[in-house]
N, C-alpha and C positions, 0 to 999 in steps of 0.2 A: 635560274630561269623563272619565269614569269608565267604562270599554266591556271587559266580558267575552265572549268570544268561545264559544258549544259548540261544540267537534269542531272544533278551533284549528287541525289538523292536516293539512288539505287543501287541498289546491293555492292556490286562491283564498283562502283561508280565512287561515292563514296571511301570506300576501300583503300580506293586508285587515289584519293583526293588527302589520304591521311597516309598512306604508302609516301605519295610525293614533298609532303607536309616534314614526313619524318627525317628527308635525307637532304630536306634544307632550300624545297624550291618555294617559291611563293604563292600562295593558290588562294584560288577565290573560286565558287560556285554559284549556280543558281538554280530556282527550281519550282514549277509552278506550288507542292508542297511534298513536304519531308515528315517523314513518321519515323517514329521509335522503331529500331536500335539504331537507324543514322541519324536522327535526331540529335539524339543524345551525346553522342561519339561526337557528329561536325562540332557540336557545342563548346564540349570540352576542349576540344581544340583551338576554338577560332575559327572554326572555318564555317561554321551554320551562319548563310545568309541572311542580314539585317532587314530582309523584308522579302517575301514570296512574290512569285510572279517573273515573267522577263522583262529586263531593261538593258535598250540597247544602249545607254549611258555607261555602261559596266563596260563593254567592250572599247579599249582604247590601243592606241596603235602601240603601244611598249609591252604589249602581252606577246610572247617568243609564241605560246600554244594554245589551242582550245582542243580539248578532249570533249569531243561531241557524244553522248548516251545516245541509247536507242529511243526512248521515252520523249526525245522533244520531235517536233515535227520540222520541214524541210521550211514550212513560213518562218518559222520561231524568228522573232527580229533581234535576239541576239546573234543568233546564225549567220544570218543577212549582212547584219553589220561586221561581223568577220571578215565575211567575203569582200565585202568592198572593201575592205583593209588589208587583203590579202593576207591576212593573216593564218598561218599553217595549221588545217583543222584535221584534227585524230580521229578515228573511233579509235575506244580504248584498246582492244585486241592487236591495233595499228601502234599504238604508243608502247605498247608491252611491248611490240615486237624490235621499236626504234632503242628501247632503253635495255633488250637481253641481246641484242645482233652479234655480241662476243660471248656469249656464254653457249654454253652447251644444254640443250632447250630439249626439255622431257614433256610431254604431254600425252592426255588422255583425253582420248576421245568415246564416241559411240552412242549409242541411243540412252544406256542405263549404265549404272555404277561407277559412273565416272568423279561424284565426291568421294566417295568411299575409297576407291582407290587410290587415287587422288592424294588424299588424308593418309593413307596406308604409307605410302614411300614416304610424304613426309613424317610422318612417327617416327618411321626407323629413322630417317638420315638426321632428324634433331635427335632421336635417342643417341646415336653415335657420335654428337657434335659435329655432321658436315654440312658445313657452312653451302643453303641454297636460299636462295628468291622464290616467288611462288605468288601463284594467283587459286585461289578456290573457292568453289562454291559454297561452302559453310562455315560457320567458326569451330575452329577446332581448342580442344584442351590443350592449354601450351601456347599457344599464338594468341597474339594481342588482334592483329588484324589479319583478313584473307588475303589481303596483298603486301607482297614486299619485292621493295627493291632497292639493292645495294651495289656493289662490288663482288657479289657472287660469284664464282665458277659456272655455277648452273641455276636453272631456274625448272621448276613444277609449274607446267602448266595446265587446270581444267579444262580442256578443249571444246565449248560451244559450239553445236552447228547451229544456233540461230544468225539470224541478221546481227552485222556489226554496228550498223548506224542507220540512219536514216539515207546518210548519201553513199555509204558503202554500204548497199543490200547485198552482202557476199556473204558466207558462214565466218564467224570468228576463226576457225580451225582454218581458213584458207591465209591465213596473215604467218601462221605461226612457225611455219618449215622447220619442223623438227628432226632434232640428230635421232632423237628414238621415241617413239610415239607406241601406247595400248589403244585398240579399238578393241572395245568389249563386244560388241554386238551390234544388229541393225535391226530396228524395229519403228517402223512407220510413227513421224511424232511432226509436230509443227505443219499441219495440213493449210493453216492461215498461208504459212509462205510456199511451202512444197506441195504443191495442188495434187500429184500422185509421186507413191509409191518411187518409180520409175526417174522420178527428179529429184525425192528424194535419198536416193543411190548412186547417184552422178554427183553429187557432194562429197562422199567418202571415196569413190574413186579419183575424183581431182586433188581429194587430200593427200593420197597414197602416192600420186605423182609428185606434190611437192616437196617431200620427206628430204631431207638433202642428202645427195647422193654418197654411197658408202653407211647412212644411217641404218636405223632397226623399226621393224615391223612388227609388232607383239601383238597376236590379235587371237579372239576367243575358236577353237578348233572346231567347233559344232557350229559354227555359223555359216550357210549356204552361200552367203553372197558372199563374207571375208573369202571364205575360202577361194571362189570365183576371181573376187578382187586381185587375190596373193597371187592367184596362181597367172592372169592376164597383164599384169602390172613388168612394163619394162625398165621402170626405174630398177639400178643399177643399187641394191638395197637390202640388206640381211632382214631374213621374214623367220619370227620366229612364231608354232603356235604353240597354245596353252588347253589345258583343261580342269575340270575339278580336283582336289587333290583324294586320297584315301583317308577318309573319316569315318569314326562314333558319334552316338549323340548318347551317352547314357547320365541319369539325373539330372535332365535339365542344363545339360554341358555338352557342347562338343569339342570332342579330342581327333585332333590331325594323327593319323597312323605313321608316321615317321619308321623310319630303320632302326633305330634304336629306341622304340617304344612310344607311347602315348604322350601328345605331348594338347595341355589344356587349353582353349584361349576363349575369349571373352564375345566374341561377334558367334552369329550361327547365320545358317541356310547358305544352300549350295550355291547361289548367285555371291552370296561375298566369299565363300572358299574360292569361288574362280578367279573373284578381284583380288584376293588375296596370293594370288598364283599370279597374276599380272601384276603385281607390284612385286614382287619378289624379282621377278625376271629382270624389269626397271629398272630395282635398284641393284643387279648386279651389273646391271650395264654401266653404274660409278664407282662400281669396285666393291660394293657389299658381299661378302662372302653371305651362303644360304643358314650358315652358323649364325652369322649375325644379322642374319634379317629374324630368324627365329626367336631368337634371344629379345627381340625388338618388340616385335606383333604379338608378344604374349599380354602383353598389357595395354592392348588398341581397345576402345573401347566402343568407337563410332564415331562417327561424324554428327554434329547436331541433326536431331530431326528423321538419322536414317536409322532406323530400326533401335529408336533411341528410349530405354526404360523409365517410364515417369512415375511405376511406383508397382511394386511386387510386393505379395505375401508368402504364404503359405496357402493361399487359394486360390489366388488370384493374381495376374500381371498386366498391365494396363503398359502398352508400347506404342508411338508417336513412327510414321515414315513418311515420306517425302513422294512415297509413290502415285504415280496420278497416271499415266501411261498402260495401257493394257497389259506390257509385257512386264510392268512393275508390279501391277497390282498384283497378277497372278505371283509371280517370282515370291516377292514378302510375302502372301498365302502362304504359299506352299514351304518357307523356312519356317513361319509360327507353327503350322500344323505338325512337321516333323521335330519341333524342338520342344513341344508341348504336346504328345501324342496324346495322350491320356485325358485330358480338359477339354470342353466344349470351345467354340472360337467364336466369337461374334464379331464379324470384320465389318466396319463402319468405313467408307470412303464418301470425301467429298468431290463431286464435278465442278473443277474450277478453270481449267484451262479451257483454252478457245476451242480447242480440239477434243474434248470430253462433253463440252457444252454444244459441239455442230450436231445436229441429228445422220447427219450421212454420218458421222465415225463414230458415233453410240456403237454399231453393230462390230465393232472390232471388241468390244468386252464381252462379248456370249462368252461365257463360260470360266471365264477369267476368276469367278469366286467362289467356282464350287466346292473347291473343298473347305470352305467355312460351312458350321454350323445354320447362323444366319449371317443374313448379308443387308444390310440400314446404308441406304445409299441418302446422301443430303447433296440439294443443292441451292442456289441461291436465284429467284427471280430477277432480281437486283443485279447480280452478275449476267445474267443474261441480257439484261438490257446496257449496261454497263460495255459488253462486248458486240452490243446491233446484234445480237441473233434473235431469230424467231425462239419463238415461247416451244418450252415441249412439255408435255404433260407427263405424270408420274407414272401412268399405264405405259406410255412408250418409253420410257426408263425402263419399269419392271421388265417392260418386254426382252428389251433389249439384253438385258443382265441375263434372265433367262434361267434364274436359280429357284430352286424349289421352296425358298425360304427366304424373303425379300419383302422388306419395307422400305417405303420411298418418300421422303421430307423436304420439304421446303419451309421450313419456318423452322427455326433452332430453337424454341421454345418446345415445342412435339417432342422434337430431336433427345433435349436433354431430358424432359419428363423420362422418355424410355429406356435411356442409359440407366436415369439414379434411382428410377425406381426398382429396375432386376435385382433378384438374387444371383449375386455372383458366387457363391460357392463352386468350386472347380470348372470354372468357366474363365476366358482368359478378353479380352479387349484388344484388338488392333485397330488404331485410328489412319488413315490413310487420309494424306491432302497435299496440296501444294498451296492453300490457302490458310484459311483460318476459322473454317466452319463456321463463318457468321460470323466472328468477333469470341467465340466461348475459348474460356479461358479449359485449354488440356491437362495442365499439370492441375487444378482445382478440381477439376471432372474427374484423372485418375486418383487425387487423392480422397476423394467421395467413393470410390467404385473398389480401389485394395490400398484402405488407410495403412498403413504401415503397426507395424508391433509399439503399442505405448501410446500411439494416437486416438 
């Protein structure tokens, strides 16, 4: 086949465009511009576009697809010229779902830990050699790219409730009808499209209804609304819940309390003991015995980005997460603080989403970082203007955070002065973002902050 991609250039997108590359279809993209790490990858492939921008000259009638991103808009004139060619236009989450419709379709949904987990089931099932597909949010250790698609049995899928496309304004997770789906949790996020609360919970409920019938339900046991969901839901559907499992944290290690004694593993804090309880379940629904998911998850290490170490001492550990979400930011607090009791915490986050940058949903972070030390919040004026939001000032940030120990940054120059000037002696760094704090390079900053032995 013949498959042009719009706005080639995004995570997934991309991904999707060297997934399709790999198993022999013909692909072309386009994109107004493209930044490193898909830069680089389309390149070596062939498949990074000979010149930026859209041209509806690309789009000709012998194209079988167009896999439309979220990132182009409903003008875009190569869009346009689709259409009048009638040519059959995707969002990607549409196409995942045209090319798994025989396989048996595992996804993870929920507000938070959905790469982690994600990443979890696949560890095991590539440690065990079973052959699956898979779309994820990060690059993992082991995998080339976050999409694959073949002749699989099954496919992992990271279950998005954002918008699918610009013309399919639906959740991602509404395409996917899964045989066994995790929802971790529900925590208000994406206020840009879910205006309240209230609409954002009629998305997981419509999801629960598409599950196909006879499928599995794996959802977090302490959550108010799953529970609600499991228990009002007439789909015809095995509901299974979960919870944290029996843990240690002793030197700097947490050990699962197992029946037959302590057993070590390499992730901490109780939000990924739960994801790691949801993946287990997962992968027994392919036939993973708990023997061998065990034997597996001993040497998980993370997911890029999620609670990912850029450089440890003896006094100091400098760790990278993805958290941006109230319910994230707290969650990774509160596993550094209990897997690092003894060290001071200086938690740094940046406001980069739409929804961290609104001033009405500042006030869902009250308190969200008190258990740090201090709390150095950064954000970006540039991204404010960048997203049309009004200006907020650094007093209504403090306010809002509401911590007894808070500095607040707009300029990444301030920002690093404060990092590399501290003495880190038994003090520890956690950087929170979804961004890129300005452009500052983190694995430089952490190797500044706990150089390593011999550096």
């Amino acid at each position: 086949m013949r498959i042009h991609l719009i706005a080639v250039g995004g995570s997934a997108m991309h991904n999707m465009a060297l997934a399709l590359h790999e198993i022999g279809h013909e692909v072309s993209g386009s994109d107004d511009e493209i930044y490193d790490p898909a830069r680089g990858r389309l390149s070596k492939k062939g498949l990074l576009p000979e010149n930026m921008g859209w041209d509806p000259a690309r789009i000709i009638s012998d194209i079988d697809a167009i896999i439309l991103g979220m990132h182009a808009r409903l003008d875009n004139p190569e869009l346009k010229r689709a259409q009048e060619l009638k040519i059959p236009i995707y969002s990607y989450p549409e196409y995942v779902y045209k090319e798994s419709i025989n396989k048996k379709r595992i996804v993870v949904a929920g507000s938070h830990g959905k790469t982690t987990t994600t990443a979890m089931i696949l560890h095991v099932l590539n440690h065990h050699q079973i052959n699956a597909d898979y779309l994820v949010g990060a690059q993992l250790k082991g995998f080339d790219t976050m999409v694959r698609l073949s002749d699989a049995p099954i496919i992992i899928l990271e279950g998005d409730e954002y918008l699918s496309s610009p013309l399919d304004r639906v959740p991602k997770i509404h395409f996917y009808k899964p045989h066994v789906t995790i929802i971790t949790g529900i925590a208000w996020d994406h206020i840009n499209v879910f205006p309240t609360f209230e609409n954002y919970l009629e998305q997981f409920e419509l999801y629960i209804d598409m599950i196909e019938k006879g499928g599995t339900l794996i959802y977090y046991t302490k959550d108010k609304h799953l529970q609600k969901m499991a228990k009002a839901t007439t789909n015809p559907i095995n509901i299974i819940d979960y919870d944290v499992p029996k843990y240690v944290v002793e030197n700097y290690q947490t050990q699962l309390l197992l029946t037959d004694g302590k057993f070590p593993i390499k992730i901490f804090g109780v939000h990924n003991l739960e994801n790691m309880t949801a993946a287990r379940l997962a992968c027994a629904e392919v036939g993973v015995s708990e023997n061998q998911f065990y034997e597996a998850i001993q040497s998980f290490e993370g997911a890029d980005k999620r609670l990912q170490c850029l450089s440890i001492n003896d006094q100091t550990a400098v760790y990278l997460d993805f958290a941006h979400a109230p319910s994230k930011v707290e969650a990774t607090i509160k596993a550094f603080r209990q897997q690092f009791q003894d060290r001071k915490l200086i938690a740094c986050f940046e406001l980069h989403t739409f929804s961290s940058l609104n001033k009405n949903f500042l006030k869902h972070y009250k308190d969200t970082m008190v258990l740090a030390d201090e709390a150095v919040i950064y954000y970006s004026e540039h991204t404010l203007k960048m997203k049309k939001l009004p200006p907020i000032s650094r007093e209504e940030v403090a306010e809002a955070f509401a911590h007894h120990n808070i500095k607040v940054f707009t300029n990444k120059e301030d920002l690093l002065e404060l990092l590399t000037n501290k003495s880190w002696k038994d003090q520890n760094l956690l950087l929170m973002t979804s961004g890129k704090f300005g452009g500052i390079n983190t694995q430089e900053l952490a190797n500044q902050v706990a150089p390593k032995k011999g550096n």
